[in-house]
Structure formats: C-alpha cells, structure tokens
C-alpha positions in Angstrom: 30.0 -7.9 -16.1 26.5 -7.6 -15.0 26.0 -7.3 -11.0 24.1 -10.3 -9.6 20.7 -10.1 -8.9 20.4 -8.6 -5.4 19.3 -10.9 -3.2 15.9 -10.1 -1.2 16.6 -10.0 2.6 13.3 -12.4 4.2 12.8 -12.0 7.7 12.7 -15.9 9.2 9.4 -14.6 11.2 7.5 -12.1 9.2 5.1 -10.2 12.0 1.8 -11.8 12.2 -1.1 -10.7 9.7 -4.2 -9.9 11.0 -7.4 -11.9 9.8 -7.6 -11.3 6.2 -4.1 -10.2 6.1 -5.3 -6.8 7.3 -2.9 -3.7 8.6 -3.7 -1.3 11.1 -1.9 2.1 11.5 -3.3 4.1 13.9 -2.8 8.2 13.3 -3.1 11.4 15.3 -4.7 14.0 13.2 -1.8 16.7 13.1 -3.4 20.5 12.0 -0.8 20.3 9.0 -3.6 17.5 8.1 -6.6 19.8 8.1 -8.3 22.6 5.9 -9.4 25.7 7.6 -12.6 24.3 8.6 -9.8 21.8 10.6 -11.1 18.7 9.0 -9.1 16.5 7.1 -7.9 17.8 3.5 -9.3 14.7 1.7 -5.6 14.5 -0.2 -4.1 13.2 3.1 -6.3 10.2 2.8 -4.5 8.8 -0.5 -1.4 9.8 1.0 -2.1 7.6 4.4 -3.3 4.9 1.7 0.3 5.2 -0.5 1.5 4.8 2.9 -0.2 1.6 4.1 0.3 0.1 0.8 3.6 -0.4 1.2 3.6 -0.8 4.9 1.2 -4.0 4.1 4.1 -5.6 1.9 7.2 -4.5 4.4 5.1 -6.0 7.0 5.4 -9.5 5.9 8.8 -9.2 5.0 9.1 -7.2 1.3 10.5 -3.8 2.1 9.8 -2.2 -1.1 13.5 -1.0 -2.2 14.7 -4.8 -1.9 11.6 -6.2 -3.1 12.0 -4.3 -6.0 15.7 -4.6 -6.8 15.3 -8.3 -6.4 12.6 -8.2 -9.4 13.8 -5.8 -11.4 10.9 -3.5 -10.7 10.0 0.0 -12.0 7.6 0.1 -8.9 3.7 0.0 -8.2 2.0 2.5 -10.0 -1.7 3.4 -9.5 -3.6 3.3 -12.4 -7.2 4.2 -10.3 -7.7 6.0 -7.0 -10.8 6.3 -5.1 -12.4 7.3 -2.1 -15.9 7.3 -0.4 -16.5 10.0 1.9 -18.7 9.0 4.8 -17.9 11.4 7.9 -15.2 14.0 9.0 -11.6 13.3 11.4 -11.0 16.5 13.0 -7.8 18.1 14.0 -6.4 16.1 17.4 -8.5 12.7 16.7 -6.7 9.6 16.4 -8.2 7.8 13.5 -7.3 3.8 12.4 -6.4 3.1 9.0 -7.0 -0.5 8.1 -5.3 -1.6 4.5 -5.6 -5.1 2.9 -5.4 -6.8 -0.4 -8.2 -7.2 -1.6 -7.9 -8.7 -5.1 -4.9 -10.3 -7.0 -4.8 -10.2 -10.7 -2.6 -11.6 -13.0 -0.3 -8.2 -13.9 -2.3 -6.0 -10.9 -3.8 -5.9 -7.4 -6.5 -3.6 -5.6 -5.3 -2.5 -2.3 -8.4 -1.9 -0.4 -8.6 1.0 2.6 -10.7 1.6 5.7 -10.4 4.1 8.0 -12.0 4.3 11.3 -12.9 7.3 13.8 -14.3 6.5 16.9 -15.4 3.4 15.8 -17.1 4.4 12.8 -16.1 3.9 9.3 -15.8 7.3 8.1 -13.6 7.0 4.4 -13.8 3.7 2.2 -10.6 3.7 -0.5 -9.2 1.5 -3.0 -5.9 2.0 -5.1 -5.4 -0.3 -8.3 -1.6 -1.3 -8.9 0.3 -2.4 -11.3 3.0 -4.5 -11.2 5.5 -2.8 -13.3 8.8 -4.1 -14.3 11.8 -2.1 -15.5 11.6 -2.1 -19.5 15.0 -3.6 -21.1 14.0 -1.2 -24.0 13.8 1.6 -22.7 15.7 2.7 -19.7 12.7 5.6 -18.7 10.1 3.1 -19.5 8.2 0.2 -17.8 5.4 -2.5 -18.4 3.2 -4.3 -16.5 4.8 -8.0 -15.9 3.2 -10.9 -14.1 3.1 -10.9 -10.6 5.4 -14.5 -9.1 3.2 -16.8 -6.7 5.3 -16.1 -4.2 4.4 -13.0 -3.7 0.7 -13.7 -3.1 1.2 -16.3 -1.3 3.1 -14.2 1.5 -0.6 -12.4 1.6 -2.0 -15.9 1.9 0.0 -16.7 5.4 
C-alpha cells in the first residue's frame, strides 16, 4: 500500500511580503566570512543567496521539506549562478540581503538577489531554478515538471 500523499502544513497567516514580494535578511559579517584581505570570500554570497531562496518560500508558508514531499519533488536545482561585484563587506559590517522572484516560467524561476552595505548596493545575483520532480523511472533521477499556479500565486499575495 502506497502512503498518502503528505499533506502540506499552510500557515492560516503567512507573514506579510514586502512590496514585490521581497525578503530581507540582515547579516553580520563573521571573519569565518572573509579572505585574508577580511573582505567577503565571494563564495559566501551564493551561499547567503541558497539561503534566501528558500527562506523566500518558507516565508509565505512552504517550508521546503513539506513543500516538497507534498509534490513529490527532487528539489530546486540551479542550472545558472551569477553575481555582479560592485563594492566590498568587510569583516564586522552588517550587510542586507534582499531576495525576490523575479521571473516565473513554466518548468523554472530566477530568484533575483540584492545586497546592501551601508546603503549601497554592493553585489547584484540571480540563481535560475528548476522545478524538478522525483523521476518514477529512475529512483536517482529527476526532471523538470510544471510548476502548479498555486505556487505563484502565493508570490502574488
């Protein structure tokens, strides 16, 4: 017998989007963070971005382990990473890191990143994802399926 599909938990008040449906974590700038010159190691960046990806869907209400059970998803894999470069976060600042979606696709979506220092945008990023379902074919495989309106519409609120 196969276990019923689990059943996605849905807050009854998500936590309010910001204008655009924009996320905002702020960070301290930890020296683990930095290269010797105790700047950022420009890695960190698409970590913080991984991280605000899935913070943007858990905050209105889709904690990624549920969400995916409920959909039978493999996960959200990045198929293109990028960053722009535009000015340095030093060991002790406290930078913002600003994460929307900024384009929905039929199979995909671009997660788009900001982050702020002192007021200044100082890295531009963008992560393409797929959304990948588990493949009844092949148990180590996936492929891309379409993503359900509801989803997007979650983004729309």
């Amino acid at each position: 017998m196969r276990n019923p599909k689990p059943r996605l938990e849905v807050e009854a008040k998500p936590p309010k989007a910001t204008s655009a449906a924009r996320s905002r974590l702020d960070i301290v700038v930890d020296f683990a963070d930095c290269d010797p010159a105790r700047i950022v190691f420009y890695p960190r960046y698409f970590d913080w971005f991984d991280r605000a990806s899935e913070r943007l869907f858990r905050e209105r209400g889709m904690a990624w382990p549920e969400l995916w059970a409920h959909y039978q998803l493999a996960g959200f894999p990045i198929v293109d990473a990028s960053a722009k470069f535009l000015g340095p976060a030093r060991f002790g600042d406290t930078i913002t890191l600003e994460s929307w979606i900024g384009e929905w696709r039929s199979k995909l979506f671009i997660v788009e990143h900001r982050v702020h220092n002192a007021g200044e945008i100082i890295v531009e990023g963008r992560e393409l994802r797929i959304w990948a379902l588990r493949d009844p074919n092949n148990p180590e495989g996936m492929k891309a399926g379409v993503i359900p309106p509801e989803i997007i519409e979650r983004f729309r609120a």
